[in-house]
N, C-alpha and C positions, 0 to 999 in steps of 0.2 A: 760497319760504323766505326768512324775515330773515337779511341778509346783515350780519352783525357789524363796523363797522370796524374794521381792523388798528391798532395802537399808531403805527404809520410814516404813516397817513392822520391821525391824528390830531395828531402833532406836527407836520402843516403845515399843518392847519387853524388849531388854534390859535392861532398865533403872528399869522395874518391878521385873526380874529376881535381880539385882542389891539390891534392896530394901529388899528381903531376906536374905541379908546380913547383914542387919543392926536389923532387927526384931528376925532374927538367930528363927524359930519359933522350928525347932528341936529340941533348949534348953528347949522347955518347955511344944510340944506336940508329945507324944508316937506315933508309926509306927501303929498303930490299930484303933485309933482315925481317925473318919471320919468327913469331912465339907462338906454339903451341902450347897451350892449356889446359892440363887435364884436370880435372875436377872432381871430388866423389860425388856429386850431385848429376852427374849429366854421363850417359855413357861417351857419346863424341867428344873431341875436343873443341874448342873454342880456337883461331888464329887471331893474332893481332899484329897490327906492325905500325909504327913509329915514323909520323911526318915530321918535317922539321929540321932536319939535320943540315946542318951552314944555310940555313932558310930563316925568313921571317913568318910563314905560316906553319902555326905548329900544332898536333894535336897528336889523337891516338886513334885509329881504328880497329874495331871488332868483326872477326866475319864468323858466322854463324856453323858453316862445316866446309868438308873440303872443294866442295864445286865452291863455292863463294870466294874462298882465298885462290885458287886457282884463275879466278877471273881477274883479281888480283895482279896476277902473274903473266897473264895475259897483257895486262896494262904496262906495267915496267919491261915487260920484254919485247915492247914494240919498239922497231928498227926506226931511226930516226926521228923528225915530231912525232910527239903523241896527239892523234887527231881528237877532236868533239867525238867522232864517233866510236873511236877507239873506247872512251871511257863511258861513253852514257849507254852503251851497250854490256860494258863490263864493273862496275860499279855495284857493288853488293855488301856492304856492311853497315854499321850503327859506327859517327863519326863524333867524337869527343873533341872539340876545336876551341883554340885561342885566338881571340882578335881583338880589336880595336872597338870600343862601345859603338862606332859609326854603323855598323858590321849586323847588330842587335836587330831584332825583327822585334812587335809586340808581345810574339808568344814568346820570345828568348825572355822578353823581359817579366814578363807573369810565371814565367818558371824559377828566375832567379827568387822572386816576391815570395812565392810557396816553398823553395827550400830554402829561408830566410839565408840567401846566399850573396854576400856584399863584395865584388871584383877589389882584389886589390888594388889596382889602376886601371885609370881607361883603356890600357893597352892587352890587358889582361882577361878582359870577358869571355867567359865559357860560355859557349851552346852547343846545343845538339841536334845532328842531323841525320835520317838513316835516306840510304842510297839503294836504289832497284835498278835495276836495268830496265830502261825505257824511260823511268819516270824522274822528273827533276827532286833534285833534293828537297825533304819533307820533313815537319816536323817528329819526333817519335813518341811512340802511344806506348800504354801500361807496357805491354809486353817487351818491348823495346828495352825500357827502363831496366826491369828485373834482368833480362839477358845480361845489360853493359855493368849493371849492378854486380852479377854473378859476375861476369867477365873481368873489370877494373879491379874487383879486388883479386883475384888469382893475378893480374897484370904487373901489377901493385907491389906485392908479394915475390912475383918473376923476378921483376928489375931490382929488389933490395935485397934477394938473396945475391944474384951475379954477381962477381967479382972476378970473375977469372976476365980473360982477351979476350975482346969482340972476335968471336970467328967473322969467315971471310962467308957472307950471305951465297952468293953461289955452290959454297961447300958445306956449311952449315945450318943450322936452326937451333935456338934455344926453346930446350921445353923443359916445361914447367908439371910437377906432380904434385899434387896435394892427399893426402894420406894420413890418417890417427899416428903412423909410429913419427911422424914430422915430414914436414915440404921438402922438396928439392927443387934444384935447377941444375941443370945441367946441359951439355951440347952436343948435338947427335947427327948424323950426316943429313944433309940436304934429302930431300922426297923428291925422287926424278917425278913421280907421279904426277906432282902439282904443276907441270910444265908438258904434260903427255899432249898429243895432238888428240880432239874431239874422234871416235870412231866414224867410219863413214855411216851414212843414216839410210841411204835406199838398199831396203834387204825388200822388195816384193818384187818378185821373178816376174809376174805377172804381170804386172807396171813397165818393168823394163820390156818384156815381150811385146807388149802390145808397140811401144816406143820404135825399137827397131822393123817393125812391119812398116815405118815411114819411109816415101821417098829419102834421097838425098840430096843436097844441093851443093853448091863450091861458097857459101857466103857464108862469112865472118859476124860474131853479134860479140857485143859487150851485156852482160846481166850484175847488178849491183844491187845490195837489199842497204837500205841507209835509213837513219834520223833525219827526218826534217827539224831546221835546227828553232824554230819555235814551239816552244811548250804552248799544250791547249788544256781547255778542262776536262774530264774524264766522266764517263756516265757512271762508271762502277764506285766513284771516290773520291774526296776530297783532294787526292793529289795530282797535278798537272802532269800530263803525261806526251813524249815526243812520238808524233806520226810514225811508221814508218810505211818506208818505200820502196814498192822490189820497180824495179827499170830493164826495159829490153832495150837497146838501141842496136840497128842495123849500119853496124860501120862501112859494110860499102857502097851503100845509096845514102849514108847519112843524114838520118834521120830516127825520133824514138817510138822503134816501133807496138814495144806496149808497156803500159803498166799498172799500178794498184796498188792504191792504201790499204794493209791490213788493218780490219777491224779489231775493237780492242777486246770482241771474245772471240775469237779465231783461232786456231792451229794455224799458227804462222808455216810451220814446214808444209803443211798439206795444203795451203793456199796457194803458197810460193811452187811446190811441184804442182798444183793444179794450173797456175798460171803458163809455169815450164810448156806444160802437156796442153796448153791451149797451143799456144806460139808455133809448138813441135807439128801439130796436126794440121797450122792453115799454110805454115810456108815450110815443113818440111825440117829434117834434121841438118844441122849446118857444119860446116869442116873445123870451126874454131869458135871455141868460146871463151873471151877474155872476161878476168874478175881479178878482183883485189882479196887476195886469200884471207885477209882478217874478217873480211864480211863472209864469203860465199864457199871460202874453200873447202869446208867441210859438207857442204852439201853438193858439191860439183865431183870429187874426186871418184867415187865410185859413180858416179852414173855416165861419167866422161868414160870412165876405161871401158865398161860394159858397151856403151856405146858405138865406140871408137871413134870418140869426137877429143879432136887436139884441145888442149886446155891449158891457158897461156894465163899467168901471174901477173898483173902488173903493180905499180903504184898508182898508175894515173889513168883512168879510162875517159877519154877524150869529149866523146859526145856524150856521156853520161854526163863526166862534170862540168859541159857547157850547158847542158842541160836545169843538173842543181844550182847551178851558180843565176841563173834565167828567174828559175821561181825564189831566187833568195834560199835555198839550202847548204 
């Protein structure tokens, strides 16, 4: 059940939120730049990082541990556009934002109302939003609040101690320690980690065994898992959530030969290798399977090599995306 914040979480959000106003940290730290903040309340750190910079949309984001900033990372270090699906797949934090009253939804404005909180100008209105992957941006509940709460002021705290040179974000990160003998900030080298490729995921011998006891054949497929780009209502909750879609298309008779919406309590991996092992079993294992590595390539890379099915990167898979572009995806 949505957990309503109280009038009392709200008056201490605000006034944090508010305080970004005056510190304006976008003027001085780039969208790639990462803060970590440690906390004596919390054993993990909290990340945050800084929208805004030579931008007119401007706020702060929280991500909650390191798989969530790492999705992050995922996002900014996508090669070229950054797609719809790049982000509604990788999107994972509580988002602290500035805009224009236009912008305001009813609940932005009944939270402003309980933390008797008055926008300096119309162009200046705070609200808040938290981001899942899958699910369209939502309003955020008690627990929400206390996180960004906890988090905005160690944030808060980070950017008024710093005064030394923005380090260079790819070599860098600013973290922040809070401590009884007094706070720090300081700058510490970059965490390759937060950029690590996903492990590969098929480890059962027995899966793969059964796999190779398949014919073979010389055809070519494309497999793509995507968002359908219309948000729907959700059984589980209040928040609208995007489809998704795994697609088989047979690029040399062209044509798509299967597919499926995951349901929204599924083991998406075990649907999607179940679907695999349907496909595998009625026509046989194939010489090439193209995907778009942001979607699929962690779940293709070890079962290709075990396999010995060639396995080809692209950007653009053909009859898939005439495909999505057909149903409006």
């Amino acid at each position: 059940m949505f957990q309503i914040p109280t009038p009392e979480q709200w008056q201490k959000l605000f006034p944090l939120a508010e305080e970004l106003l005056t510190t304006e940290p976008w003027r001085r730290f780039p969208e790639e730049l990462i803060f970590r903040l440690n906390t004596k309340a919390r054993k993990e750190p909290y990340y945050a990082t800084v929208h805004g910079y030579e931008e007119d949309a401007i706020g702060v984001s929280v991500y909650d541990s390191e798989d969530d900033i790492r999705k992050y990372m995922n996002i900014i270090g996508h090669e070229g556009e950054i797609t719809f699906q790049t982000i509604i797949a990788n999107q994972s934090c509580v988002t602290v934002i500035f805009g224009e009253k236009a912008f305001l939804s009813p609940g932005d404005e009944t939270a402003m109302k309980e933390g008797n909180y008055t926008p300096a100008d119309e162009h200046h209105c705070v609200f808040f939003r938290k981001n899942r992957p899958g699910f369209a941006p939502w309003y955020i509940e008690q627990d929400d609040v206390l996180r960004l709460t906890h988090a905005l002021t160690a944030f808060n705290r980070a950017a008024t101690l710093f005064d030394a040179e923005v380090p260079d974000p790819e070599k860098a990160m600013i973290v922040f320690d809070e401590s009884d003998g007094g706070d720090t900030v300081s700058v510490a080298d970059f965490d390759p980690a937060l950029i690590e490729e996903k492990e590969d995921i098929v480890k059962d011998d027995f899966y793969v065994a059964r796999l190779k006891r398949l014919k073979r054949t010389g055809r070519a497929i494309e497999v793509d898992i995507c968002y359908l780009n219309n948000a729907v209502g959700s059984q589980l909750g209040p928040i609208p959530f995007y489809p998704k879609l795994c697609v088989i298309a047979d690029t040399d008779e062209g044509f798509i030969a299967d597919q499926c919406i995951f349901e929204e309590t599924s083991d998406e991996e075990e649907a999607f290798f179940e679907l695999i092992a349907k496909y595998f079993s009625e026509n046989g294992l194939p010489r090439k399977i193209k995907i778009r590595r942001e979607n699929t390539g962690h779940l293709f890379h070890d079962l290709c090599k075990r396999l010995k099915i060639t396995l080809e990167e692209r950007d653009e898979l053909y009859f898939i995306d005439d495909f999505l572009k057909m149903i409006g995806g």
